[in-house]
N, C-alpha and C positions, 0 to 999 in steps of 0.2 A: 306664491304668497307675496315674493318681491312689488309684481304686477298691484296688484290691492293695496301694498302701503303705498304706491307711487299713486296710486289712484287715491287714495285719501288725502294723501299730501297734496295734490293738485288742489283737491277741492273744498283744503285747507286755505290754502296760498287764496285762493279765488272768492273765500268768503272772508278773506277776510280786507282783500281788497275793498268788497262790497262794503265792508263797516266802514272802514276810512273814507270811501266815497259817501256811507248814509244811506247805499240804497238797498232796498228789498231783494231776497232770491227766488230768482224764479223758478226753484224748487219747491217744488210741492210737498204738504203739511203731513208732517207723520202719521197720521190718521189715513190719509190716500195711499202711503205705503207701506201699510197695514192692511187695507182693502187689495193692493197687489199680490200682496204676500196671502189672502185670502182665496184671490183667483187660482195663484198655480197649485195651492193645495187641494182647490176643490175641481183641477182639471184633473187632478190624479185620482181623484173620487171613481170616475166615471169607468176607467180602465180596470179598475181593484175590484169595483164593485161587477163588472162584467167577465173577470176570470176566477169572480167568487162561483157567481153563477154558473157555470159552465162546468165547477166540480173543480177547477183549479186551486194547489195549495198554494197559501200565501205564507213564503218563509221568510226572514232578512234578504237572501239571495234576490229572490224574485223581487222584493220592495228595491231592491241598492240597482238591480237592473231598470229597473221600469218608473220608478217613482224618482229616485234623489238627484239623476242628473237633473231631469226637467225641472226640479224645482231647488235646487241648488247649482247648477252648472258642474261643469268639470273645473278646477283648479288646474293651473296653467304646469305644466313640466308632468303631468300625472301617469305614475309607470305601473306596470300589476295590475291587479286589482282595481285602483284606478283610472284606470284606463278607458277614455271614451269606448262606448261601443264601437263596431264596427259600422251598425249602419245608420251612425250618427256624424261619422267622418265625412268630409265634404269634398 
């Protein structure tokens, strides 16, 4: 969690350097990251919808394994449960 406030804080500091200078960011418009956030959920469509068929149940377990890393990431220091997969490690 650390990691994420230092990363907001950054890109605090750095917009707002932008106003004092006047200029635009070259961040792109909530609406495009709203369409991102539209991709990884409809990448997970495909896999859910492929071990429906195949007669697979879909319980929390199986969604927190296969769905929420890829579309939330892991959270940095994550033990248990949280725990990347194994063959997500690098």
């Amino acid at each position: 969690m650390k990691l994420y406030l230092m990363s907001l804080g950054a890109g605090l500091l750095v917009g707002m350097v932008y106003g004092l200078l006047n200029v635009r960011s070259p961040a792109p418009p909530v609406i495009a990251l709203v369409g991102l956030l539209g991709i990884l959920i409809g990448e997970q469509a495909v896999p859910l919808l492929r071990h429906v068929l195949v007669g697979g149940q879909v319980d929390t377990g199986w969604f927190d394994r296969q769905c929420r890393p890829h579309v939330l990431g892991h959270l940095p220091g994550a033990t248990g449960a949280d725990a990347p997969c194994p063959r997500d490690r690098g």
